[in-house]
C-alpha positions in Angstrom: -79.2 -8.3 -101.9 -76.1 -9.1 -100.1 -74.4 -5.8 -101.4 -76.9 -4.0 -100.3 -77.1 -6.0 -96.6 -73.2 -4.9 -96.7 -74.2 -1.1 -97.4 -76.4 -0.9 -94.5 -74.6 -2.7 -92.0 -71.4 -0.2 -92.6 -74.1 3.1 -92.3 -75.4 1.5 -88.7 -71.6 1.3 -87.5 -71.3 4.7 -88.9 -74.3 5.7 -86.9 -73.4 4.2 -84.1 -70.0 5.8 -83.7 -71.5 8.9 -83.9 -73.5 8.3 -81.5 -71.7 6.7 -78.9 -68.5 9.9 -79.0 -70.3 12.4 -77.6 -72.2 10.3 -75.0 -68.8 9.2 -74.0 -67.3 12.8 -73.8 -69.8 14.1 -71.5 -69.6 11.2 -69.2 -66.2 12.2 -69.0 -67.0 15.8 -68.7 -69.8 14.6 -65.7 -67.0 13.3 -63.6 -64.4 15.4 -63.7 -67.1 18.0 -62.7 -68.1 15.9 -60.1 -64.5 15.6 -58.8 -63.9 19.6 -58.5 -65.2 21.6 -56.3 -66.8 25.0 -56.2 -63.8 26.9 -57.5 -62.2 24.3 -59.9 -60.1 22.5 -57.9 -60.1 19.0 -57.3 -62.5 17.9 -54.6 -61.3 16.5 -51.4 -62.3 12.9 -51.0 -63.8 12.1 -47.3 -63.5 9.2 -47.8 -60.2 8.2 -48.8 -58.5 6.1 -46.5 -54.8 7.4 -45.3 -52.2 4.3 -44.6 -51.9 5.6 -40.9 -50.0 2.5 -39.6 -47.4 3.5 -42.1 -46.6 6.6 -40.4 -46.4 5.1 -37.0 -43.9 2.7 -38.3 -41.9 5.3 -39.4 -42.1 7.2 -36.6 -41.1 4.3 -34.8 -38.0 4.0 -36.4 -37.1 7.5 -35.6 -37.4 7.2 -32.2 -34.0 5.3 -30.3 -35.8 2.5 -28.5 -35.0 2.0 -24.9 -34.9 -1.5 -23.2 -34.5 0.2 -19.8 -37.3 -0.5 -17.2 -37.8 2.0 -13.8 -39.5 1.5 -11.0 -40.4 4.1 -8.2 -39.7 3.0 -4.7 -40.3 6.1 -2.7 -41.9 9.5 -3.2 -41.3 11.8 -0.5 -42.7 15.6 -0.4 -39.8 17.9 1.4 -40.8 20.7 2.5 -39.0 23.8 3.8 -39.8 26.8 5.8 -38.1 30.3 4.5 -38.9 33.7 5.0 -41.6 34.1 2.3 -43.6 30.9 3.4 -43.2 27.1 2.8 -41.3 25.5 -0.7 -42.3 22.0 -0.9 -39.9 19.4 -3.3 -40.1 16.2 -4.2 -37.5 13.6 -3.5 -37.7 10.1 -5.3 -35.9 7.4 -5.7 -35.6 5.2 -8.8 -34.2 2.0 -9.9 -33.1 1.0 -13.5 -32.4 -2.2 -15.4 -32.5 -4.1 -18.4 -33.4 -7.5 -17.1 -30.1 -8.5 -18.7 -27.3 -8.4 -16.2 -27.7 -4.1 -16.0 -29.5 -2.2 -13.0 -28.9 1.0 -11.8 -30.3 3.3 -8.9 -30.6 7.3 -8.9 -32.2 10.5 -6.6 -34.3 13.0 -7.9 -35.2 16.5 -6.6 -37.8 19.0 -7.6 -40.8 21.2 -7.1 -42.9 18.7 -9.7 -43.6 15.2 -9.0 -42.8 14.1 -12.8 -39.9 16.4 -13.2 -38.3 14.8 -9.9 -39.3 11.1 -11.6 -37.1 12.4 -14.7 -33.9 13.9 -13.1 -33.8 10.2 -10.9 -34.2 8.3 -14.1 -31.1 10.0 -15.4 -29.2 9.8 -12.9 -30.0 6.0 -12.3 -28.5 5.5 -16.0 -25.6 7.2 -15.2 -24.8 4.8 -12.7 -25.6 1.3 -14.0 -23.3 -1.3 -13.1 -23.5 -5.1 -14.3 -23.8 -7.6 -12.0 -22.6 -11.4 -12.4 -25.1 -14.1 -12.9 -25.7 -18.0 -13.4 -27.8 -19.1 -16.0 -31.1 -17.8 -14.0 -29.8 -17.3 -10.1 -26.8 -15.7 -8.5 -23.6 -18.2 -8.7 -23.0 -17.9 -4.6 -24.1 -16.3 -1.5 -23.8 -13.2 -0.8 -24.5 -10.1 1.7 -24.8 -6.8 1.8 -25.1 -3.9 4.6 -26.2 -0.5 4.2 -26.4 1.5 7.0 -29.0 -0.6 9.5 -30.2 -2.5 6.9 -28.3 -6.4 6.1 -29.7 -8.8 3.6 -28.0 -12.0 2.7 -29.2 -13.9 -0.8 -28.4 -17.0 -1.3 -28.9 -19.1 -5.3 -32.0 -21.1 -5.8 -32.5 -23.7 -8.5 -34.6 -23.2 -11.5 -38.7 -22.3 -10.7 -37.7 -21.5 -7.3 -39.3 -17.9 -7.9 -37.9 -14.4 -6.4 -38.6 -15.1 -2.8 -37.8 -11.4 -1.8 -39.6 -8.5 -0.5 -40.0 -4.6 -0.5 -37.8 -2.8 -2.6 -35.1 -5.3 -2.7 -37.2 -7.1 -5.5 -37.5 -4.3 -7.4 -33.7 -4.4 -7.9 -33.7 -8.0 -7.9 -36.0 -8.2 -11.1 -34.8 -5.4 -13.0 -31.1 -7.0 -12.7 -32.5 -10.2 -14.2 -32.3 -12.8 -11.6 -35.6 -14.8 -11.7 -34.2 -17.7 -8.9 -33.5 -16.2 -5.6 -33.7 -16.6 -1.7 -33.4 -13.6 0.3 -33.6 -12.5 4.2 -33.7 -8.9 5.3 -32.7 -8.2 8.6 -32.6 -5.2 10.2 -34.3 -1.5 8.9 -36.8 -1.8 6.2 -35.9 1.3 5.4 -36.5 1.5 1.6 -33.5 3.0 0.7 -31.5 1.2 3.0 -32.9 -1.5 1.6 -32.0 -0.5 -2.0 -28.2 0.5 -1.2 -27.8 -2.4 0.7 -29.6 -5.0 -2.1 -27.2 -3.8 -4.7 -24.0 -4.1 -2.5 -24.7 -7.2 -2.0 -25.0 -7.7 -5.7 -21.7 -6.2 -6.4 -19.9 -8.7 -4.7 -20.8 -11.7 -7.2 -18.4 -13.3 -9.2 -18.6 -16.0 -11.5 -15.7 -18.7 -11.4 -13.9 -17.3 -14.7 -13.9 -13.6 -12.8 -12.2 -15.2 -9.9 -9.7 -17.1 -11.7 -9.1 -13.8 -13.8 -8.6 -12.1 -10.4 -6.3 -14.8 -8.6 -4.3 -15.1 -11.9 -5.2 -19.1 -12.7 -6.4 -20.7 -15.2 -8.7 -23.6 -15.4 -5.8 -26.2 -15.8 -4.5 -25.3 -12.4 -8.1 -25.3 -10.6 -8.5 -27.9 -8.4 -10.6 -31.1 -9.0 -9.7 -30.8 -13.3 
């Protein structure tokens, strides 16, 4: 009995491989079917997700970043009469700065608003200068004068604010300075106002510049 229990157990395996290999091979067949398309090539998959944010990172890395902020303080539309009719520019102005200690101011001229925007970023980079600081203020009063146009700054303590108006706190903010009194006097002339904010800033000097200047050192400052 138990040979012949043995005999039959070995022909159902046998049977049931036989059955089970060509059930598998046309699942197989089924789904690479399914997976081509009309032609016999592989079928696009609608819904595969692409790693989009990927991509962005790398183009991110490509690009040079730029700390630089701008800020337009006046748009003016030129225009001028000539034979043929009327040409009307643009003329802005722009001021630059990295909040750090940099700030920079620049014209623009054109026929389109944006290009004119451009050109006086540019040329604001060109000329960025860095301006002395203290901690969060300006290390001593100062004044500046630009045509009709005279502001005087003076330092503030820490949460004082930018106490500042116009365009002069346009320049004020991109340079850095968060701790500030200011008076205008004068034009408000905005690019008076401009010229005359950052020759004031100009003049700073921190105490290691002067000494630098005057050829001292600390040991022979007064008061050490």
């Amino acid at each position: 009995m138990e040979e012949i229990m043995e005999n039959n157990v070995e022909n159902i395996e046998e049977v049931k491989e036989t059955v089970e290999q060509p059930a598998v091979e046309n699942a197989e067949k089924v789904e690479n079917n399914e997976n081509k398309g009309k032609f016999g090539n592989k079928k696009f998959d609608k819904n595969k997700k692409f790693n989009k944010r990927d991509d962005k990172k790398r183009r991110d890395d490509r690009r040079p970043r730029d700390e630089m902020e701008s800020r337009v303080i006046s748009r003016r539309r030129v225009s001028k009469s000539v034979k043929g009719g009327d040409i009307q520019t643009y003329s802005v102005l722009v001021v630059v700065g990295d909040k750090k200690g940099r700030v920079g101011i620049g014209h623009g001229k054109s026929r389109e608003q944006t290009e004119a925007v451009d050109k006086a970023i540019k040329n604001a980079k060109k000329n960025l200068v860095t301006i002395a600081m203290k901690g969060t203020t300006i290390p001593h009063a100062t004044e500046g004068k630009f045509c009709t146009s005279k502001i005087v700054m003076l330092p503030a303590k820490d949460g004082n604010g930018i106490i500042a108006g116009g365009a002069a706190r346009a320049v004020i903010e991109l340079a850095g300075i968060r701790d500030i009194t200011t008076k205008l006097h004068g034009s408000s002339n905005k690019d008076n106002c401009v010229k005359a904010t950052l020759q004031a800033l100009l003049k700073l000097r921190t105490m290691e510049q002067g000494m630098k200047l005057r050829g001292k050192n600390e040991n022979t400052v007064e008061g050490n």
